[in-house]
C-alpha positions, 0 to 999 in steps of 0.5 A: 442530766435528763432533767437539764436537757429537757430544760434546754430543749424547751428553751430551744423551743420557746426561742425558735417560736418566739423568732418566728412571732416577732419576725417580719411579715412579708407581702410575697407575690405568689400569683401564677405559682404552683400551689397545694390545697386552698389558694385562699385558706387562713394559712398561706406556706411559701416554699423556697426550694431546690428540687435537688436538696435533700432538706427541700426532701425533708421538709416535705415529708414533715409537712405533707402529713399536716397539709393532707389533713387540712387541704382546705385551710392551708394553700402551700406555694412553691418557688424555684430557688435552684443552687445551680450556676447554669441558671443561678448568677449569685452561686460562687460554685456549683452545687445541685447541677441538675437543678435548674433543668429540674425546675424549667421542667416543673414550669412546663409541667405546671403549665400542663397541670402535672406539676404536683406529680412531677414535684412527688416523682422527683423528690422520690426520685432524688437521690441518685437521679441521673441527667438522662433520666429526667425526660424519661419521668417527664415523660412518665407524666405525661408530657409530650416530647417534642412539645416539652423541647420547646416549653424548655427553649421558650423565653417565657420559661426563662423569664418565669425561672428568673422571676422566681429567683428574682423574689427570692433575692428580694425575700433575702433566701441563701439556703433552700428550704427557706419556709414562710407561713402567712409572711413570716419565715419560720427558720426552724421549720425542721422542728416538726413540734414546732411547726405544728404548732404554729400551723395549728395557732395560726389556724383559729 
């Protein structure tokens, strides 16, 4: 019995990986983005994601580790894709209802270079995060109030929320995290076998 399940494992595997080899690759505007090591290493890791989605959560801890030990060869973008009806018009019901207000921040945080703690506040932060909390953490990091208040009513943050989802719809996203290495996305990006794997390859 142990013997078949790790036979169908390795074919589970070799399946995901094969995906990924023969996917698509994708030319995705990053510029201007919100991005984690090096802009300019062999390895580019694109991120769709919900500050309110507890896999986004998940991925982050799966990644983080490999990313910490190759700062210089992978740069890891991230691009708003919020399940919030309040600011995303191709949701049929709501889902993370603080999440379009969490990502407006997070432009006005990078616009201030503050963005990477308010990213890791939140996602410690995200499960049980109240709506009267989140200017108390922006404020944790260092963004001033009343400055904050307009960042969050100007219509460049607006437009900069709409060009993310924007490209998300152009990238074909439905669910968050949707996860692109060098262009091609990698759907099975919770398997941290795999992931490492196809960083590492990726990396000679």
């Amino acid at each position: 019995m142990m013997v078949g399940s790790v036979a169908f494992y390795e074919i589970g595997q070799t399946a995901e990986y094969e995906s990924y080899r023969s996917a698509k690759q994708n030319d995705i505007p990053i510029e201007g983005r919100p991005v984690w090591g090096n802009p300019h290493g062999k390895i580019i890791v694109v991120e769709f994601t919900d500050f309110q989605c507890r896999y986004c959560k998940e991925f982050q801890k799966k990644f983080k580790p490999v990313l910490d030990a190759h700062p210089n060869e992978i740069g890891f973008y991230f691009i708003n894709y919020p399940f919030d009806t309040a600011c995303n018009p191709d949701l049929k019901k709501q889902l993370h209802p603080l999440a379009c207000e969490l990502a407006r921040i997070g432009i006005c945080a990078h616009q201030k270079g503050v963005f990477w703690p308010y990213h890791d506040l939140i996602f410690d932060r995200q499960e049980g995060l109240e709506k009267s909390e989140i200017l108390e953490h922006a404020k944790s990091i260092g963004l001033d109030s009343v400055w904050l208040s307009h960042c969050l009513n100007a219509p460049e943050t607006t437009n900069l929320l709409r060009k993310d989802m924007t490209l998300a719809k152009e990238m074909n996203v439905r669910g968050t995290p949707s996860v692109f290495i060098n262009g091609k996305r990698l759907r099975a990006w919770h398997n941290q076998k795999l992931l490492n794997r196809i960083l590492m390859e990726e990396m000679k």
